[in-house]
C-alpha positions in Angstrom: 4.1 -1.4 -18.6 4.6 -5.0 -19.6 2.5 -7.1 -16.9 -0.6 -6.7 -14.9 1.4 -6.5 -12.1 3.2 -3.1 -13.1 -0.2 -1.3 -12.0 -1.7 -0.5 -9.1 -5.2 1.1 -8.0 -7.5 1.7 -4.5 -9.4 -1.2 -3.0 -13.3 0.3 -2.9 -12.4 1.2 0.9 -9.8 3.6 -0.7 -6.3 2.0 0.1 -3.9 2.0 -2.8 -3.0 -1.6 -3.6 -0.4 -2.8 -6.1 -1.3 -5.9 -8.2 2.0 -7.0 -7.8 0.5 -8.5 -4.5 -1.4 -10.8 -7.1 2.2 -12.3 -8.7 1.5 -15.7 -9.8 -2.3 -15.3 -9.2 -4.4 -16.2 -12.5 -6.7 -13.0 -12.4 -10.6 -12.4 -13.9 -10.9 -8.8 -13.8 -14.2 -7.3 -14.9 -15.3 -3.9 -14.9 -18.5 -4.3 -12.7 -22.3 -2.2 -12.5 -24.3 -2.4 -9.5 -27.8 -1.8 -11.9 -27.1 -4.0 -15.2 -29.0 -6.7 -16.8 -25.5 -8.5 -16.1 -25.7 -7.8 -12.3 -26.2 -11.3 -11.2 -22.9 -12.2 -12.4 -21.9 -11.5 -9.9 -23.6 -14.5 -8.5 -21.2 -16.3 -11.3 -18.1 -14.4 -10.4 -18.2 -15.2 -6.9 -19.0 -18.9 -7.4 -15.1 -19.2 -9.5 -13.1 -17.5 -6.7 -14.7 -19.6 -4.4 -14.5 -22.9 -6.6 -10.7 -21.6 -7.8 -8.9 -19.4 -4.9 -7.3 -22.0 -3.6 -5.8 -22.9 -6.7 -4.7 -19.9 -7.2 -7.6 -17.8 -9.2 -8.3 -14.0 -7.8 -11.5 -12.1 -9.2 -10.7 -8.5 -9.2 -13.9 -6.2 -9.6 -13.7 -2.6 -11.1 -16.9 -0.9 -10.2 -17.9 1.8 -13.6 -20.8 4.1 -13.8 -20.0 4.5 -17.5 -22.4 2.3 -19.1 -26.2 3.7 -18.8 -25.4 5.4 -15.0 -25.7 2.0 -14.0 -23.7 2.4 -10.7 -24.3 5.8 -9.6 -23.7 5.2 -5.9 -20.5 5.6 -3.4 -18.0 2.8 -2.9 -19.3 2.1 0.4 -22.6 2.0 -0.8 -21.5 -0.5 -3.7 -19.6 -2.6 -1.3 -22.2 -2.8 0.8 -25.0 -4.0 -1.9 -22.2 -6.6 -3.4 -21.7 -7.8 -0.1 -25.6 -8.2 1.0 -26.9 -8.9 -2.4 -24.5 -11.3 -4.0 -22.1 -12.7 -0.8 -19.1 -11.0 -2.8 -15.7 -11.6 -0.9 -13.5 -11.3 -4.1 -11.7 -7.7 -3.9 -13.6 -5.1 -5.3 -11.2 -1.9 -6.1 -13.0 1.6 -6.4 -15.1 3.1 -8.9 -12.9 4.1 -12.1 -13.5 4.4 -15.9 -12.7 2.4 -18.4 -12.9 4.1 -21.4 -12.0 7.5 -23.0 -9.2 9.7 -21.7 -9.7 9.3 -18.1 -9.9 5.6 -18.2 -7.9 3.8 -15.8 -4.3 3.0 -16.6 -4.6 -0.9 -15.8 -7.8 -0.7 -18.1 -5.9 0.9 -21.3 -3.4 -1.6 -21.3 -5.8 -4.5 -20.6 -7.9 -3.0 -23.8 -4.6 -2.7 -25.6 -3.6 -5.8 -24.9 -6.9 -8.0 -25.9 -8.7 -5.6 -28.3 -12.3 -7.1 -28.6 -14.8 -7.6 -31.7 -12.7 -6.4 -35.1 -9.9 -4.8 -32.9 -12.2 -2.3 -31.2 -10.2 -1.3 -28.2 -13.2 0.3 -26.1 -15.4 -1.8 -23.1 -18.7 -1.9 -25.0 -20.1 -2.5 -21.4 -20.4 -3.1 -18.0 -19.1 -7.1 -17.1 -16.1 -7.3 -19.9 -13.7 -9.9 -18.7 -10.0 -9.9 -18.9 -8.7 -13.4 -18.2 -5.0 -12.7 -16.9 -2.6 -15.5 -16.7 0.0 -16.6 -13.7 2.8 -14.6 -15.9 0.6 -11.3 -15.7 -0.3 -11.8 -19.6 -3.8 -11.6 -20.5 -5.0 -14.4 -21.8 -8.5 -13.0 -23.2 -10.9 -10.9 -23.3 -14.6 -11.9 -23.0 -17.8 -10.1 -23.7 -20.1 -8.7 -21.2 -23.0 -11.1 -22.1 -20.6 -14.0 -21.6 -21.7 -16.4 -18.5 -18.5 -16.6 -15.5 -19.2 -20.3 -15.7 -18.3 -20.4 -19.3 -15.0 -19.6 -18.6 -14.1 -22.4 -16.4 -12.8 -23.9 -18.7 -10.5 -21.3 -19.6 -9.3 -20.6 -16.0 -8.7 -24.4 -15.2 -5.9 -24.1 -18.5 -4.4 -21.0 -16.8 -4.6 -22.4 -13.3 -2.4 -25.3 -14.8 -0.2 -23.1 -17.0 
């Protein structure tokens, strides 16, 4: 697999999607808890597709219960709570892992291709960020602790890339 868009996955309502559908899209995909200290990112994450869809920016939302069982519930049950709590409308795909042997496809090659802190390959936790340019490249990688608003910057380049 070469690009982002070689993969596919299921929206959280369970259809299977390819992300070839995205071609030419700049794409923040983050791997996503319903019960984290980060949870209000979502907040954040919302805000940029709203301030960059139209430019061309799609947030993609992987929902994990790997980090502290931090989102134990159904993908209904997770849409619904993104949806009521935080106005979500970005796609949200269903619940996957992103580490270990049963870790997503899209997510070992996203790890592979932007290892994080000394080359460590594994998503310490929930809200990593992989910034993924208009050529299906990613662009980087950016820590769970790290504010969506920080990476304006960052998206406006690949928006103009």
């Amino acid at each position: 697999m070469s690009t982002v868009y070689d993969f596919s996955a299921q929206t959280i309502d369970g259809k299977p999607v390819s992300l070839d559908q995205f071609k030419g899209r700049v794409l923040l995909i983050v791997n996503t808890a319903s019960a984290c200290g980060f949870t209000p990112q979502f907040k954040g994450l919302q805000a940029l597709w709203e301030r960059y869809g139209e430019q061309g920016l799609t947030v993609v939302g992987f929902p994990s219960n790997e980090f502290g069982a931090q989102d134990p519930g159904s993908n209904d049950e997770i849409a619904s709570f993104c949806e009521m709590n935080y106005g979500v409308s970005f796609p949200m795909m269903s619940k996957v892992e992103v580490n270990g042997s049963g870790a997503h496809p899209l997510w070992q090659w996203l790890k592979g291709e932007k290892p994080g802190f000394l080359g460590t390959e594994a998503i310490k936790w929930n809200f990593t960020k992989f910034l993924v340019g208009r050529d299906g490249q990613v662009v980087k990688r950016y820590a769970p602790q790290d504010d969506p608003a920080k990476i304006a910057k960052d998206i406006e380049a690949a928006l103009a890339g």
